[in-house]
C-alpha positions in Angstrom: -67.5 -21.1 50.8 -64.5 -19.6 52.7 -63.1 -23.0 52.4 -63.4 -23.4 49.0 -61.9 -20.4 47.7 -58.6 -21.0 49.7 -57.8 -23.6 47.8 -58.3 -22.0 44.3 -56.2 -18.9 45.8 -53.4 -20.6 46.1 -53.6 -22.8 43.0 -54.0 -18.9 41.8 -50.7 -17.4 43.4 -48.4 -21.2 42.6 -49.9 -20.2 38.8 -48.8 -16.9 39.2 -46.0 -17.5 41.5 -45.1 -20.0 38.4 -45.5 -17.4 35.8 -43.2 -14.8 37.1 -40.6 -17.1 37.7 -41.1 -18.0 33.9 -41.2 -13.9 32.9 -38.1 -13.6 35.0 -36.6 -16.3 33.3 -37.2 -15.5 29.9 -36.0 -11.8 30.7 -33.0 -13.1 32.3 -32.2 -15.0 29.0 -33.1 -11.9 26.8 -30.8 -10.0 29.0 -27.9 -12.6 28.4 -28.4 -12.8 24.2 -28.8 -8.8 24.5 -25.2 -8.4 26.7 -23.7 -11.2 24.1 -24.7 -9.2 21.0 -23.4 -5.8 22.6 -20.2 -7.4 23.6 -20.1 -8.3 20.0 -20.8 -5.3 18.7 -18.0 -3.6 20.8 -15.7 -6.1 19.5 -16.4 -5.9 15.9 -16.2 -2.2 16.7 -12.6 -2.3 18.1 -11.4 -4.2 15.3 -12.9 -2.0 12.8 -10.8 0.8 14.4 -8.1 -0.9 14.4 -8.4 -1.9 10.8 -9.4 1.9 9.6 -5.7 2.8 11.7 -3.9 0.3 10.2 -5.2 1.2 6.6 -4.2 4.8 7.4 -0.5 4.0 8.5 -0.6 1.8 5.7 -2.0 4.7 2.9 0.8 6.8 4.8 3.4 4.6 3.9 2.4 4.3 0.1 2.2 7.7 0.3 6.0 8.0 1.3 7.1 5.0 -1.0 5.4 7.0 -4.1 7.8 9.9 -3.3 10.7 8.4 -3.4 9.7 5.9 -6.8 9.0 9.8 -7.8 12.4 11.4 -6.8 13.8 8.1 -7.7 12.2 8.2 -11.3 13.0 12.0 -11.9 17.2 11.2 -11.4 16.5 8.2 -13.2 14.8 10.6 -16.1 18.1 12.8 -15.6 20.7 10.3 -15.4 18.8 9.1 -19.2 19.2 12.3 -20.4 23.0 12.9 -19.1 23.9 9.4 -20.6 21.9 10.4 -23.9 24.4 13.7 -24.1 26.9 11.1 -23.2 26.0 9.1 -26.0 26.0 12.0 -28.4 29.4 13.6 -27.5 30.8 10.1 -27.9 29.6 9.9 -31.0 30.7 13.3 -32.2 33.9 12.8 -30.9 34.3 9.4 -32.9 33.5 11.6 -35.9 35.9 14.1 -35.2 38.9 10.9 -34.4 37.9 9.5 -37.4 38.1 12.6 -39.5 41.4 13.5 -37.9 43.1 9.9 -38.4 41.8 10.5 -42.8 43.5 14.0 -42.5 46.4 12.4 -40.9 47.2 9.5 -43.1 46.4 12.3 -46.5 49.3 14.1 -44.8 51.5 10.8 -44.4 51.1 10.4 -48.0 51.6 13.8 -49.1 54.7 13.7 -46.8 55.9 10.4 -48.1 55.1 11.8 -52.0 57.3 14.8 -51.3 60.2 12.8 -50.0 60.0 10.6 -53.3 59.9 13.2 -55.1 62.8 15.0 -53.5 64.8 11.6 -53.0 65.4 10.7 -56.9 
């Protein structure tokens, strides 16, 4: 009976001996997808940051650039409004030349009617 059983344990411990070596395996290969996903994760983690700084810089920037369209705007707005007064003093003044050059050729003529006058 001895003799019998020695064979079935060591069938037993090559099964087992097989088994592990399949556990171990199949560990080892959980192990590798589990470190590939992690490094994966890091990496897509990285980036991210990188990203979120870049986006901040970037909001920074158009931050900066919307000041100065603002200060920009605002001499714009006052450079309008000077050239409006421009506009308007021009125009009055044109009224005035004109008004001036009727008032100077009635007092040609009244100057050129008194001189006929006194002439004859």
């Amino acid at each position: 009976m001895k003799n019998s059983l020695v064979p079935i344990a060591v069938i037993l411990i090559i099964m087992a001996v097989f088994l592990i070596f399949n556990s171990s395996q199949a560990v080892k290969n959980v192990q590798q997808t589990l470190d590939a996903e992690r490094y994966q994760r890091m990496t897509a983690e990285e980036k991210l940051q990188q990203a979120e700084r870049r986006i901040r810089f970037l909001e920074a920037q158009v931050g900066e650039s919307q000041s100065k369209i603002d200060k920009i705007q605002a001499i714009l707005n006052d450079k309008e409004i000077e050239s409006q007064d421009i506009a308007g003093e021009f125009d009055r003044m044109s009224q005035e030349k004109a008004a001036l050059e009727i008032k100077l050729k009635e007092y040609e003529s009244n100057v050129g009617r008194q001189q006929g006058a006194a002439n004859p």
